[in-house]
C-alpha positions as CSV (number, residue, x, y, z in Angstrom):
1,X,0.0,0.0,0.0
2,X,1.3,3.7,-1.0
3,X,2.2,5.5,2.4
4,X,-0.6,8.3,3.2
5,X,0.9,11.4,2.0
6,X,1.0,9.0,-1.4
7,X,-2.3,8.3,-1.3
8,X,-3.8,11.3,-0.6
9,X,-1.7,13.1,-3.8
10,X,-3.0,10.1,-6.0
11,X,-6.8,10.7,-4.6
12,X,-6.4,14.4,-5.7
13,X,-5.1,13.8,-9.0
14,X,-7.5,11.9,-9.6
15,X,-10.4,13.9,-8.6
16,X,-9.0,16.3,-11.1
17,X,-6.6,18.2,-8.6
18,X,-7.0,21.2,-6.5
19,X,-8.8,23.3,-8.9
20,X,-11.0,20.9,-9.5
21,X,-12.4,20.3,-5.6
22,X,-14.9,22.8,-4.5
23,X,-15.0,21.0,-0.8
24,X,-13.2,18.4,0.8
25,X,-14.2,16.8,4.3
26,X,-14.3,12.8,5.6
27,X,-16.2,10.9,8.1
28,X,-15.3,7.7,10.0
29,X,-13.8,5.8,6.6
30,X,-14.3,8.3,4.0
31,X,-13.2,11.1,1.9
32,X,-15.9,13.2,0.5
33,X,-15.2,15.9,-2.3
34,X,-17.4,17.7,-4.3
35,X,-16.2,18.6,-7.2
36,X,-16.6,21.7,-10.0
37,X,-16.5,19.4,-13.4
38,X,-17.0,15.5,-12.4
39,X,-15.8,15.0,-16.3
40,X,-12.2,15.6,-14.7
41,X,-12.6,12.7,-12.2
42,X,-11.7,9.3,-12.8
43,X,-14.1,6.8,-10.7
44,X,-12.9,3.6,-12.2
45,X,-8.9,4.6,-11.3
46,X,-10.2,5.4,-7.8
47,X,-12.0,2.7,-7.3
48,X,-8.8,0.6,-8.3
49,X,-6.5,2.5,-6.3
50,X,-3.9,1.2,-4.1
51,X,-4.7,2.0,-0.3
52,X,-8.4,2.6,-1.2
53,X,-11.2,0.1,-0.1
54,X,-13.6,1.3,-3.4
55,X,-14.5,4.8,-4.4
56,X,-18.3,5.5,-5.3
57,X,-20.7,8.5,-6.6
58,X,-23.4,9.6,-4.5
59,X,-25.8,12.5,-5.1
60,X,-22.7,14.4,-6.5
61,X,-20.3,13.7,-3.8
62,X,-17.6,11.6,-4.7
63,X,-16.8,9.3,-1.7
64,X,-13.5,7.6,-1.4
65,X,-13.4,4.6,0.9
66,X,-10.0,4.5,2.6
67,X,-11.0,2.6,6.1
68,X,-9.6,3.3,9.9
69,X,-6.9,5.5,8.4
70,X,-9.0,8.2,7.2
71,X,-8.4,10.9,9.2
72,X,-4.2,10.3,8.6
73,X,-5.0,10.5,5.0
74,X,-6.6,14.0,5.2
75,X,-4.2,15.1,7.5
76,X,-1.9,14.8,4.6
77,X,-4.5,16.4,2.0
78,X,-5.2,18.8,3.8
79,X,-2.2,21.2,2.9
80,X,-2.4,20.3,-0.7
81,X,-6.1,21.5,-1.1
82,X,-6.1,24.9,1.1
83,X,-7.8,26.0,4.0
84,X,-11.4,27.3,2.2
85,X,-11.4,24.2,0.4
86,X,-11.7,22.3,4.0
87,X,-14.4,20.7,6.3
88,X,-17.0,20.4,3.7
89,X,-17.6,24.2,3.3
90,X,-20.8,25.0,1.9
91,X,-21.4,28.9,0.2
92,X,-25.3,29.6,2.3
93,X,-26.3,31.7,-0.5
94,X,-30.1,31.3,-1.3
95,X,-29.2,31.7,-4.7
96,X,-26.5,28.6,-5.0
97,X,-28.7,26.0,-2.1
98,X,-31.1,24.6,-4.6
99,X,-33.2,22.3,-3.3
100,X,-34.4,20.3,-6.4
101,X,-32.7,17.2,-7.6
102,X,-29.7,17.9,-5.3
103,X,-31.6,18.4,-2.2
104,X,-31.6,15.1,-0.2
105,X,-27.4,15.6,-1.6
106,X,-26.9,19.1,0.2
107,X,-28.8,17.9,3.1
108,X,-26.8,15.1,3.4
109,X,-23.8,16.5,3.1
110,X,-24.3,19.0,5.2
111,X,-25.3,16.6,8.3
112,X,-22.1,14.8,7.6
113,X,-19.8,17.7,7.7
114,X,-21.5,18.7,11.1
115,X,-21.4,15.9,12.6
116,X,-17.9,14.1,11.4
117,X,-15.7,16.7,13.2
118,X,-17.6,15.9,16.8
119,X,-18.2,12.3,17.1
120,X,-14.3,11.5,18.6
121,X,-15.7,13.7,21.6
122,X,-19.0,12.1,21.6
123,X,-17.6,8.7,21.6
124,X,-14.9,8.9,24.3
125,X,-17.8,10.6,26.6
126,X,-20.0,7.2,25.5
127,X,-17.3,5.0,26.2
128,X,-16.4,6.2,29.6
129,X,-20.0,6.7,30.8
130,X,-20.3,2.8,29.3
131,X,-17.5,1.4,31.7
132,X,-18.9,3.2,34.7
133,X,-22.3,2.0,34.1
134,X,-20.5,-1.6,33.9
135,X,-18.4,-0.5,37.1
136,X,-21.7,0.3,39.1
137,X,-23.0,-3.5,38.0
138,X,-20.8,-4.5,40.6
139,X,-22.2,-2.7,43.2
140,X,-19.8,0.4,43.4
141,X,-20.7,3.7,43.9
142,X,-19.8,5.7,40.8
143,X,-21.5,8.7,41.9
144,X,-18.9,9.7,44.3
145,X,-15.1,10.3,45.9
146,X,-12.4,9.7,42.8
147,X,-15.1,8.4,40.4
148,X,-17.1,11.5,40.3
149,X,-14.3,12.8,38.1
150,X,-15.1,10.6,35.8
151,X,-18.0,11.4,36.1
152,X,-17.9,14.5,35.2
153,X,-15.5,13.4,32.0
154,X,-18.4,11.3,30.2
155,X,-21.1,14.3,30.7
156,X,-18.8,16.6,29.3
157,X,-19.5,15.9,25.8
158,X,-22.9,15.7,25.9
159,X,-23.9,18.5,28.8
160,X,-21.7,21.3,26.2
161,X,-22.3,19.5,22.8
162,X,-24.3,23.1,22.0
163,X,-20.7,24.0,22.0
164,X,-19.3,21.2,19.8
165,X,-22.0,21.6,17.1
166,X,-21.2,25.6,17.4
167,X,-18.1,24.8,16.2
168,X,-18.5,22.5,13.4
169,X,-21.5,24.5,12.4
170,X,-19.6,26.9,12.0
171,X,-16.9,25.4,9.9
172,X,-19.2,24.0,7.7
173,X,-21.3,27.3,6.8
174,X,-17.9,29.4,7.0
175,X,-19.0,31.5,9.6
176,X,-16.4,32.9,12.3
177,X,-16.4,30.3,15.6
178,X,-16.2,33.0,17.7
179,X,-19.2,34.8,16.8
180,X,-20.7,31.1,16.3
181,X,-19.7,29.9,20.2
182,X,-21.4,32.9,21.5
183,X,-24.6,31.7,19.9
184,X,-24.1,28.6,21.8
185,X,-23.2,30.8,25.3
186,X,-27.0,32.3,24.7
187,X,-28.1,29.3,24.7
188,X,-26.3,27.6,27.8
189,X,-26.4,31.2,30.1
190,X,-27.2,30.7,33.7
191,X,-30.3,32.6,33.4
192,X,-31.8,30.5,30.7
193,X,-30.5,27.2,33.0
194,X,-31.4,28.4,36.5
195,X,-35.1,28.9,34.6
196,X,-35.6,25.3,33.7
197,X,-38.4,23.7,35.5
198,X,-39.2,26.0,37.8
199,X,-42.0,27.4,35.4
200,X,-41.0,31.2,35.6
201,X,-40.2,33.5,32.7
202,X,-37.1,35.9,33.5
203,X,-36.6,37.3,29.9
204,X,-39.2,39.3,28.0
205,X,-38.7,40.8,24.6
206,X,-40.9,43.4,23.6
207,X,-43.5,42.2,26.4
208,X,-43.0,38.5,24.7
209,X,-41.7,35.9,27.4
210,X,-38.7,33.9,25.9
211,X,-39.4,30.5,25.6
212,X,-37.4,27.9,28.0
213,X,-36.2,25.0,27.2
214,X,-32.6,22.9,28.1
215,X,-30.5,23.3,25.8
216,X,-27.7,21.5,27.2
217,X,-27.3,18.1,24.9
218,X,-29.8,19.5,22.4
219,X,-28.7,19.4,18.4
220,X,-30.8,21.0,16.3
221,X,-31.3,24.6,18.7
222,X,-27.7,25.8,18.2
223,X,-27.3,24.5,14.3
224,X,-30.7,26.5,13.5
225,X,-28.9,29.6,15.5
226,X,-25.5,29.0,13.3
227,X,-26.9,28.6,10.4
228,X,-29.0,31.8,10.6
229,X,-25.9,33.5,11.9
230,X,-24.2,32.5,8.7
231,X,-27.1,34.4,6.5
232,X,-26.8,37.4,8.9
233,X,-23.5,37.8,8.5
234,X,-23.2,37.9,4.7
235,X,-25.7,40.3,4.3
236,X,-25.2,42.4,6.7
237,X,-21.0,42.2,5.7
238,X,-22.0,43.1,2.0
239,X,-23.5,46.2,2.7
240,X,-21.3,48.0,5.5
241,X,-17.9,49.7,3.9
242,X,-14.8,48.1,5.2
243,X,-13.7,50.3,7.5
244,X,-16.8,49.7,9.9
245,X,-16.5,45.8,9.1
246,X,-14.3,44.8,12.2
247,X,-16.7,46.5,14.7
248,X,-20.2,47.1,13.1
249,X,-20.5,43.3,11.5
250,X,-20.2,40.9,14.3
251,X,-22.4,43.5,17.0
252,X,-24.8,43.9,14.7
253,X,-25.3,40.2,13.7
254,X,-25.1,39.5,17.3
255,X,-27.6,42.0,18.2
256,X,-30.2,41.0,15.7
257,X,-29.6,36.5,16.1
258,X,-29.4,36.1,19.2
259,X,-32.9,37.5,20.3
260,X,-34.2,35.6,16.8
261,X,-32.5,32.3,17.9
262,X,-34.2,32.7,21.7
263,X,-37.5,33.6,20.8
264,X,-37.6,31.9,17.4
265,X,-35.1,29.1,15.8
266,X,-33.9,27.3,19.4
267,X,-37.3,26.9,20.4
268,X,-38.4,25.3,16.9
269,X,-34.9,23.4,17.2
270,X,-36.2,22.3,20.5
271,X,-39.4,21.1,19.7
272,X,-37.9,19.5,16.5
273,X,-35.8,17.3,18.5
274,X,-38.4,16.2,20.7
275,X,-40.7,15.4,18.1
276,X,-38.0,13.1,16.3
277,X,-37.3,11.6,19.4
278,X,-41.2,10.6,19.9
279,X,-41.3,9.7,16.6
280,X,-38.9,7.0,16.8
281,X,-40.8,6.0,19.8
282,X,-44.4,5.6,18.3
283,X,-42.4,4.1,15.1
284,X,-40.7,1.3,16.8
285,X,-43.8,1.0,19.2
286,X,-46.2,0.7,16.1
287,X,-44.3,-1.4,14.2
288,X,-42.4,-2.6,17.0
289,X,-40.3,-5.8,15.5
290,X,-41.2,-5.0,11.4
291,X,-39.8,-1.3,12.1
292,X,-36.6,-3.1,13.8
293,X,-35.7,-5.9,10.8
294,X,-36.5,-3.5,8.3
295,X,-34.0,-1.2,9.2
296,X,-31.6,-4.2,9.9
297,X,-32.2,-5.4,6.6
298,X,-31.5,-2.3,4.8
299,X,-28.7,-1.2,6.6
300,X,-25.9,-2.6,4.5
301,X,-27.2,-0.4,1.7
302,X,-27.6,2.7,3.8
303,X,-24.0,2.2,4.7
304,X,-22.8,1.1,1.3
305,X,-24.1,4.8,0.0
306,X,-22.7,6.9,3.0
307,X,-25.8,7.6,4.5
308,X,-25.3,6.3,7.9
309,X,-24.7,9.4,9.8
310,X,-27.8,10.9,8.1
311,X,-29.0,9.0,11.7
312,X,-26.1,10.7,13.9
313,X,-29.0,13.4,15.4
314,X,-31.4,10.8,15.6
315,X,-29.3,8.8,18.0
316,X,-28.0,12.3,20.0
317,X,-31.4,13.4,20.0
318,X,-33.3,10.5,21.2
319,X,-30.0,10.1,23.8
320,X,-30.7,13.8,25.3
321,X,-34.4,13.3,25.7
322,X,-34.9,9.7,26.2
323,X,-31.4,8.8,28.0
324,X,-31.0,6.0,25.3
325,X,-31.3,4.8,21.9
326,X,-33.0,2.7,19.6
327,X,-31.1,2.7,16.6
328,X,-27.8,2.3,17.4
329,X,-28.0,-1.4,18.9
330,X,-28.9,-1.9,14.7
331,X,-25.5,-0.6,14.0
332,X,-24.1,-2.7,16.3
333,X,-25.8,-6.3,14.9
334,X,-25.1,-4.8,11.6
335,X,-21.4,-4.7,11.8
336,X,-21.4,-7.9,13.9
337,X,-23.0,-9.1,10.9
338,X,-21.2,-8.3,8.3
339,X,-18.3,-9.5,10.2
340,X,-19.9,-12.8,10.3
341,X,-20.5,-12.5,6.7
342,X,-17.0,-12.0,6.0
343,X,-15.7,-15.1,8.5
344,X,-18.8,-17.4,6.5
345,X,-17.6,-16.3,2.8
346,X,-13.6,-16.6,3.9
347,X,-14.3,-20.0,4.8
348,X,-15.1,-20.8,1.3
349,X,-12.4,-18.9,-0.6
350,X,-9.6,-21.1,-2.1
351,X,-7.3,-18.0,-3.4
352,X,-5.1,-17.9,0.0
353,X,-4.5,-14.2,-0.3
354,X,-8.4,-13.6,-1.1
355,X,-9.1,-15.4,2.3
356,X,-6.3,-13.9,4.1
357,X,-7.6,-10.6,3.1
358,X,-11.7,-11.9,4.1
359,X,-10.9,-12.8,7.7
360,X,-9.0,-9.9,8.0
361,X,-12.2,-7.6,6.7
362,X,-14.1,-10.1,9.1
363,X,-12.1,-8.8,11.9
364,X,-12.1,-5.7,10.8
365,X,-15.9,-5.2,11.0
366,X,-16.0,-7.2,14.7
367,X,-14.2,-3.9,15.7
368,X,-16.3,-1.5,14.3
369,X,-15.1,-0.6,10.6
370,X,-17.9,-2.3,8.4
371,X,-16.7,-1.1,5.1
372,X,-13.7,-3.0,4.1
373,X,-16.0,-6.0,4.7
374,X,-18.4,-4.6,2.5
375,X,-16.3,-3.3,-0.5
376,X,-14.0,-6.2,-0.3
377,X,-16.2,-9.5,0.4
378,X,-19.7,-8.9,0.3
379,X,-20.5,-6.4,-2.7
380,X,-17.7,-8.3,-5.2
381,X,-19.2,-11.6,-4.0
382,X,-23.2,-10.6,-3.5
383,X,-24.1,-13.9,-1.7
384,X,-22.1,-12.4,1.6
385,X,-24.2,-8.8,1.2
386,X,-27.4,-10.9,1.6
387,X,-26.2,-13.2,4.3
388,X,-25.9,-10.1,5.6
389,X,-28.8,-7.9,4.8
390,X,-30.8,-11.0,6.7
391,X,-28.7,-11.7,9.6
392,X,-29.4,-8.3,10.4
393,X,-32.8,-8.0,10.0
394,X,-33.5,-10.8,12.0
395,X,-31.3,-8.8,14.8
396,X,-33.0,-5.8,14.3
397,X,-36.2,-7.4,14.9
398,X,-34.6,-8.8,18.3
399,X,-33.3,-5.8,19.3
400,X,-37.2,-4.6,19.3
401,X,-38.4,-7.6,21.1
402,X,-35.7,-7.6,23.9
403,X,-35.8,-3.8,24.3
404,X,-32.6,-3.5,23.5
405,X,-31.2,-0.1,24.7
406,X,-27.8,2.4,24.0
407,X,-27.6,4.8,26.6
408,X,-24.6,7.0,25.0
409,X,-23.6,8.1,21.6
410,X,-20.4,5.4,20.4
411,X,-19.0,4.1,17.5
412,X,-21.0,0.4,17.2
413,X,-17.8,-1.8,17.3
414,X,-17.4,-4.8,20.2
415,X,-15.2,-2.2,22.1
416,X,-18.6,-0.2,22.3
417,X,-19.9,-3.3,24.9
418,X,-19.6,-1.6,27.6
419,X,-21.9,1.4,26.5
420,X,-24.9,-1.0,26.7
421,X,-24.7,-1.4,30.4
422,X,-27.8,0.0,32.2
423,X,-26.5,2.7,34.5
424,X,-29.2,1.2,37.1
425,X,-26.6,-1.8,37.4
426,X,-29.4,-4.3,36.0
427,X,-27.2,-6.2,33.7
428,X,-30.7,-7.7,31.4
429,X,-29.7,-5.1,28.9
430,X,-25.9,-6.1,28.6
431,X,-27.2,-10.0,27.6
432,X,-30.2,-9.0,25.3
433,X,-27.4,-7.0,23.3
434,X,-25.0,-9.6,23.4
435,X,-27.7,-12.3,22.2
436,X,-28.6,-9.5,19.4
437,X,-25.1,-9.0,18.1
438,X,-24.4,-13.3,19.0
439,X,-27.3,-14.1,16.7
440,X,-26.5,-11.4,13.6
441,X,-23.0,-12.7,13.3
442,X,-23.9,-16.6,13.5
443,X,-26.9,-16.5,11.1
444,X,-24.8,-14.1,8.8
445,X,-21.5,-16.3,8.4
446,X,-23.8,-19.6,8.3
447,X,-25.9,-17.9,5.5
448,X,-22.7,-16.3,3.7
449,X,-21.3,-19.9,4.3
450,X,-23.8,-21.7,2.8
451,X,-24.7,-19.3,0.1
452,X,-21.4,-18.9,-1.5
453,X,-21.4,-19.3,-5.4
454,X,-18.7,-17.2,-6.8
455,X,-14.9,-16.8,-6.0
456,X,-14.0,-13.0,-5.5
457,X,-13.0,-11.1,-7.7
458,X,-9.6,-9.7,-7.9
């Protein structure tokens, strides 16, 4: 494989070079671009390329699958594209955000380049909060003396994630952080906290009471305030002269989005969050086990085409209002099963190398990185994909009938175990999950095992 800094000059060759990238971000396993003339770009090389797990074109963003290494990868792009070309920068012009054909494209890019940048702080809160939870099973206080520290270090994330989404907001609709943090610091001020649940109104504007709601672990509130900052901004920055820009600008934007996000955008961002979060409820408790292997069964896919974090603020949302999730124990059968589907198909290869490479992929997805399984075995081969497009539906289905729970936000990998712990110390939820996730790998590697009609193709 061509060392990283190779790699990532290949990749932007042969997305037609700098001049050709418009914006450049990656998630957990991909490079994203967009790109000004796709003509330029040359899928079938990329998806041939040494280092790179497959390369694929999705609503106009051109997704390069690189795996665990990502992030080293872009490191090393990152000085050959330049700085406005980075995080997935999108121009908030009315004029340029169509919302025809490229739409569902803009939306989901933009809820991946949000989200991407925060998830290593979401994930390290999830994981500690996961091995306290599994500490208090054992009947130790976790609530107090040295532990309370840690305590504090898993909330972190969540309690200030109005911050974190500030940020990458911010980023993402080129907007300045500083200006974008404050709109967070509205949000999270001690009069707005001290207010919550105690009924009593303490801000009026124009004789209208501002609406309370918490805002700490809340998603959509601060994005709606960013992304209105970002419109403010412009327009107001077009039309004062220069030598006013440094003080008049950012008051003046200030001045007029932070009342609008308080009495307007944070409350509708408030009561959108809620109503997602109650709508996965009366979905999974109307549907209850069809609503579970349906989205088991087409999870593979939604992964395949990079749409997975289009769930991120589902699972944050219905984490800060309900204290757990629904969705994410999927994830988790879903890469358990396309490990298993992996370990079933590597079982039948003959071409040493091929298998080599299989178990490898197998163990790969067992951790948490689904996508070299999926590129490598199971798309090539087909018979793996639907071993493991039903080994997961039938685990979704479980995870509805056991009540299968996530009570913080992690990357759904083995190592992510611990996250499924009830904080209560009742350990029923820990052994429905590991029956879920036991069940999606066996019944995916027996199926890809028994499936199995074609060698893989080099």
């Amino acid at each position: 494989m061509a060392d990283k800094k190779e790699l990532a000059a290949r990749v932007l060759e042969l997305v037609g070079g700098s001049d050709n990238v418009t914006t450049a971000t990656h998630c957990i396993t991909r490079l994203r671009f967009n790109l000004k003339d796709e003509s330029k770009a040359d899928l079938e090389a990329l998806q041939k390329l040494d280092g790179a797990l497959g390369a694929q074109v999705k609503d106009g963003q051109w997704q390069v699958i690189i795996g665990a290494s990502v992030e080293s990868v872009y490191n090393e792009l990152e000085p050959m594209l330049g700085k406005r070309k980075l995080a997935g920068s999108v121009d908030p012009d009315p004029d340029q955000n169509d919302l025809g054909a490229k739409g569902s494209a803009r939306i989901f890019d933009i809820i991946t380049g949000i989200f991407s940048s925060i998830i290593p702080a979401l994930v390290a809160g999830g994981i500690v909060k996961g091995i306290l939870a599994a500490i208090a099973a054992f009947g130790i206080d976790t609530g107090s003396g040295d532990w309370a520290i840690f305590n504090m270090i898993s909330d972190i994330p969540f309690y200030f994630l109005p911050f974190l989404l500030a940020v990458s907001t911010a980023d993402k609709f080129k907007v300045n952080r500083s200006l974008a943090l404050c709109v967070a610091g509205s949000l999270m001020y001690p009069t707005i906290v001290n207010a919550i649940g105690t009924g009593e109104t303490p801000l009026m504007m124009f004789g209208v009471a501002v609406p309370i709601f918490s805002y700490a672990s809340s998603v959509f509130p601060v994005i709606f305030g960013v992304i209105g900052l970002s419109f403010v901004y412009r327009a107001i920055d077009r039309i004062v002269p220069d030598l006013f820009k440094l003080v008049v600008v950012p008051a003046l934007s200030l001045a007029i989005v932070l009342p609008l996000n308080l009495m307007l955008l944070a409350p509708i961002g408030a009561w959108c969050g809620i109503g997602l979060a109650n709508g996965i409820v009366w979905l999974f408790s109307t549907l209850g086990p069809v609503a579970g292997f349906l989205l088991g069964f087409f999870m593979p896919l939604i992964v395949l085409f990079g749409m997975h974090q289009s769930t991120s603020p589902i699972q944050i949302s219905n984490i800060a209002t309900l204290g757990y999730d629904y969705l994410l124990p999927v994830s988790f059968c879903h890469n358990l099963a396309e490990s298993g589907a992996a370990f079933g198909a590597a079982l039948r290869m003959k071409d040493e190398k091929l298998k080599s490479a299989a178990f490898t992929c197998s163990f790969s997805a067992f951790m948490g990185i689904s996508e070299p399984a999926l590129f490598t075995v199971q798309v090539p081969n087909r018979t793996p994909l639907i071993a493991a497009m039903i080994g997961n539906g039938i685990a979704g289905a479980l995870t509805v009938l056991l009540s299968a729970k996530c009570f913080g936000f992690v990357m759904p990998g083995i190592t992510s175990l611990p996250v499924y712990a009830d904080p209560s110390g009742d350990p029923m939820n820990l052994i429905m999950i590991l029956v879920c996730i036991g069940l999606s790998w066996v019944i995916s590697a027996v199926l890809s095992y028994m499936l199995w009609k074609s060698p893989l193709k080099k």
